[in-house]
N, C-alpha and C positions, 0 to 999 in steps of 0.2 A: 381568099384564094390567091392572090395576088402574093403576098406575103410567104405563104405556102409555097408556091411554084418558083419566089423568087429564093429560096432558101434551099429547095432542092437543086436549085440550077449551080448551088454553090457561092449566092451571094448571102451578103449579110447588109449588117447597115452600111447606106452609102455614107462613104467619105462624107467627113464633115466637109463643109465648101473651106479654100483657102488651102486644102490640104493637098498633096503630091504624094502618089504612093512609091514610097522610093525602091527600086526593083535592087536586089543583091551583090555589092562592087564586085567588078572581077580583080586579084591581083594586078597588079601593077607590071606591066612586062618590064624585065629588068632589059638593059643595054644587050649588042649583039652578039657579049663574049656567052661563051659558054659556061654554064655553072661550076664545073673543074676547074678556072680561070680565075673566078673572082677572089676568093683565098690568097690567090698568091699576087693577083692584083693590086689588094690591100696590104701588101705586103710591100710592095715596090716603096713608098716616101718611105718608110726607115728601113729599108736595106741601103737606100741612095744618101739618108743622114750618115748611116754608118760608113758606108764608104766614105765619103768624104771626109768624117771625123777620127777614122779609127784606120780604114786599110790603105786609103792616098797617102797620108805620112806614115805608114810602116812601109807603102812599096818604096817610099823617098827616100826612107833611113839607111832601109835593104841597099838601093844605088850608091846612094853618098858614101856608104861601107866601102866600096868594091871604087873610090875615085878619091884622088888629092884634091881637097876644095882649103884653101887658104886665105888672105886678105885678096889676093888678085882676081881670083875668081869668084868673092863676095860682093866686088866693086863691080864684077860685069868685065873687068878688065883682062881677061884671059879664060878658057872652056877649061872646065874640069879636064882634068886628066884620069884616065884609066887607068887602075895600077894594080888593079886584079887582086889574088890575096896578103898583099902588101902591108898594111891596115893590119889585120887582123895577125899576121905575123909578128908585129912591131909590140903590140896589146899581149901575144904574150910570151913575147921575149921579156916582157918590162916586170921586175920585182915589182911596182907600185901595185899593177893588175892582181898579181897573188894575194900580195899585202889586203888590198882593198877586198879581192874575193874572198880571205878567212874572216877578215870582220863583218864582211855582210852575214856571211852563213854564222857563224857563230853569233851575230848581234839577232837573226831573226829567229834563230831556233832558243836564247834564252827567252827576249821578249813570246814569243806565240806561246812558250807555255806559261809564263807570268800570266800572260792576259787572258791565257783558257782558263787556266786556275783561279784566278779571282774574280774574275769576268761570272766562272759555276759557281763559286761561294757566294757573292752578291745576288747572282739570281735567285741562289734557293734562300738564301734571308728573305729578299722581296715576298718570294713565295711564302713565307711564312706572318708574313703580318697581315694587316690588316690593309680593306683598300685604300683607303682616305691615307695613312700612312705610307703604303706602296706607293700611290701615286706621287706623293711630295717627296721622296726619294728618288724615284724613278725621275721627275724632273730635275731634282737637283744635281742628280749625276749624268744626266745625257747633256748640259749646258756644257760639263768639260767634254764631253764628244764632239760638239757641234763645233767650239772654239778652233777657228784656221788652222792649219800646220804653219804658219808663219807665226803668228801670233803664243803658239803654245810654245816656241821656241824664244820668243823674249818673255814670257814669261818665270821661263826655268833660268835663261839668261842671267836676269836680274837677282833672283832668286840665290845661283850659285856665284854669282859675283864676287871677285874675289877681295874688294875694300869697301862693297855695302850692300855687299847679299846677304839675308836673313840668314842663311844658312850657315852662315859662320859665326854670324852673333847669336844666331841660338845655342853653336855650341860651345861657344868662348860660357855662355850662363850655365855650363854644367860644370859641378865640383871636380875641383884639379884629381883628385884620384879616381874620382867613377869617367874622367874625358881619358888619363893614361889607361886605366882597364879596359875600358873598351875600346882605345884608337891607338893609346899606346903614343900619343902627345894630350899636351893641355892646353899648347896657345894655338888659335884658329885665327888668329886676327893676319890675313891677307893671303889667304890658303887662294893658290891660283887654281881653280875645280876644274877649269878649263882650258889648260894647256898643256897636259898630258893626256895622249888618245886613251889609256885606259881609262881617266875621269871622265873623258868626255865618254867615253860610250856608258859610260857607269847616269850622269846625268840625264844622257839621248833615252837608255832604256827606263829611268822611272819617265820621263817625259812621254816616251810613246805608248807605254801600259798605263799611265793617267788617262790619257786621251781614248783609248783602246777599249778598256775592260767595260764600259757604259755599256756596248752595246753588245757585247759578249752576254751582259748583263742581263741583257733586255733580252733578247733570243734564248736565253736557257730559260728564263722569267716566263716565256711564250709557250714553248717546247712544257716547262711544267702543269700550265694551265691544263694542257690537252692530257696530259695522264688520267685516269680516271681513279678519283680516292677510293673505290673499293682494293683497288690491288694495295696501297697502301695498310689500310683497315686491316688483310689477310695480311699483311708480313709480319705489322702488328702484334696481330693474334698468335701468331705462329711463334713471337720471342723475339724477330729479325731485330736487329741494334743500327744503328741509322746507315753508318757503313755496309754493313751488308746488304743493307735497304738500297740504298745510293747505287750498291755495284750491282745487284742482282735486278733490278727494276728498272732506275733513273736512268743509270747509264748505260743500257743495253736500247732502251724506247727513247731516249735522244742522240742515239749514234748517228743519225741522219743530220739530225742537228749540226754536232758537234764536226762533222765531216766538212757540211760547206764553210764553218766558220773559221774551220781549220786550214781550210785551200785558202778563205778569204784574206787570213793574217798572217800567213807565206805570202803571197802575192804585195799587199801594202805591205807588210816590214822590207822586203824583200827591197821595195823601192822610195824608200824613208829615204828623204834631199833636204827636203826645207828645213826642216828643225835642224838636221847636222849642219846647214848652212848657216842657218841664225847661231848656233851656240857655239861654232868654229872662227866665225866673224869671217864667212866666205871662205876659197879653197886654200886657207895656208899651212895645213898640218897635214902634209903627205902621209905621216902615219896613220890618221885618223881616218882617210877616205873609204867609203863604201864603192861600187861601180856605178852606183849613180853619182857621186862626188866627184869622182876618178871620171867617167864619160862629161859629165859638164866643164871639169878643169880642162880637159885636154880639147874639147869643143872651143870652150867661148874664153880663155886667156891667154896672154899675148904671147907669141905669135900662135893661133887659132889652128887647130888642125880638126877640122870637122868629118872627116875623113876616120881618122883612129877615136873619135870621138862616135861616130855612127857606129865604128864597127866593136866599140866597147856596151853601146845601146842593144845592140843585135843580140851578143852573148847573152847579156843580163835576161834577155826578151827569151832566147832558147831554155837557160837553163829554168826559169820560170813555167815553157813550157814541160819540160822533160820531170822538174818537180811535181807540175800537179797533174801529169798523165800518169806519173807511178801512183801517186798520192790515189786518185780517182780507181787505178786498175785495182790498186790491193784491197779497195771498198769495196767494189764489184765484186772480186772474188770472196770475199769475206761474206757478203752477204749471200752468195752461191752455194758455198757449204750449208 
């Protein structure tokens, strides 16, 4: 009876001794913001990184534009001056500025299609082997990615050097008629590669599509994974020949792809310094200048004008944005249709 009546009551066996019946946690009350709050909360230490890393020296760049700052005002020795659009009149009154603005645009619009172009070629080989063999490719070409932009610059350095770069002893070992056929000379021994702006930018661009196409590489590599091989399989079947395959499939389902990697290498070609600095041996070929080489000469050598130096930083910075807001608008609409 006992047992009976204790079971109806709702009990069962007592707790073993030593035990605690532990009754159901309530959540944990969070702090006294409100739940709309915490989001943007957690948002606060990197919007406060960014600031400080990215929009306090563009509001300082934007100032420095619009003031004369020279050695006397770097000492502390006299207040900037205000000289309003002065700067930015002088920048481009000046042939250097032009100069430097066609070989930027011209030097980033041959490299971003070199490095699209071989950047898609390598990925879809990748895609095509095996992994054990992907993978030890895919390593061995993303080391030339990782390698500095200072570094990747003595490298090609030494490279095209003009009395013991490889590059000209390789081609001093081709036969005197196949070196005039193709070059139309046969002696290479002290070819200066580097003191004509058109060699240099001929050496800058294989140096910056070495460095470049890894990871073009690796991203179209990525982008292929995710297609699914039946649609392959149906083109296939259908007769489709790899080109038509490539245009009608590959490259319509990585347009997404090819989009941000395409903003991505306007943006760095766009601002390529340290290689044209190492392969120029610093700023002494006014021909050769990009507007980052042109904003740093007229920054930081002697006498320093930081001043037309900020306000040669700022354009570079607008037309940057003005390229990848068209760039981004004509994506949007293309995918709108």
């Amino acid at each position: 009876m006992t047992n009976t009546s204790t079971i109806a009551r709702g009990g069962g066996n007592p707790p073993a001794p030593g035990r605690r019946r532990h009754s159901p946690q309530r959540p944990a009350k969070a702090s006294g913001l409100p739940p709309w709050v915490i989001p943007y909360a957690l948002l606060v230490p990197g919007l406060m990184v960014i600031a400080g890393l990215l929009l306090y020296p563009l509001f300082q760049m934007i100032v420095i534009s619009f003031q004369k700052v020279g050695i006397p005002q770097i000492n502390g020795k006299k207040p900037a001056d205000w000289v309003g659009w002065d700067n930015y009149t002088k920048v481009l009154d000046n042939e250097i500025f032009w100069s430097s603005l066609r070989n930027t645009v011209v030097f980033a619009a041959i490299t971003v299609t070199l490095t699209l172009v071989l950047g898609t070629a390598v990925g879809a080989l990748l895609n095509k082997l095996g992994k054990k063999m992907s993978t030890f490719v895919v390593v061995g070409i993303m080391s030339a990615w990782a390698v500095p932009p200072v570094a990747q610059g003595v490298i090609w350095r030494w490279l095209f050097d003009a009395d013991a770069g490889m590059i000209n002893w390789v081609l001093n070992l081709l036969p005197d008629w196949l070196s005039s056929l193709l070059f139309g000379r046969s002696d290479w021994t002290g070819e200066p590669w580097l003191n004509d702006a058109v060699t240099i930018y001929l050496v800058l661009i294989v140096c910056v599509v070495w460095a470049s196409f890894p990871f073009i590489a690796v991203s179209v590599l990525a982008g292929l994974k995710g297609i699914p091989t039946e649609l392959y399989e149906a083109a296939r079947v259908d007769g489709s020949g790899p080109w038509r395959t490539f245009r009608k499939i590959t490259l319509p389902l990585l347009k997404p792809v090819f989009s941000v990697l395409t903003i991505l290498s306007i943006i760095w070609n766009f601002k390529v310094f340290s290689q044209l600095y190492v392969l120029m041996n610093g700023p002494t070929n006014r021909e050769a200048f990009n507007l980052s080489m042109f904003s740093f000469a007229e920054a930081f050598r002697s006498p320093p004008k930081m001043g037309t130096g900020a306000a040669i930083a700022v354009i570079l910075t607008l037309l940057l944005l003005v390229v990848t807001a068209v760039y981004v608008r004509q994506i949007v609409k293309t995918e709108e249709m």
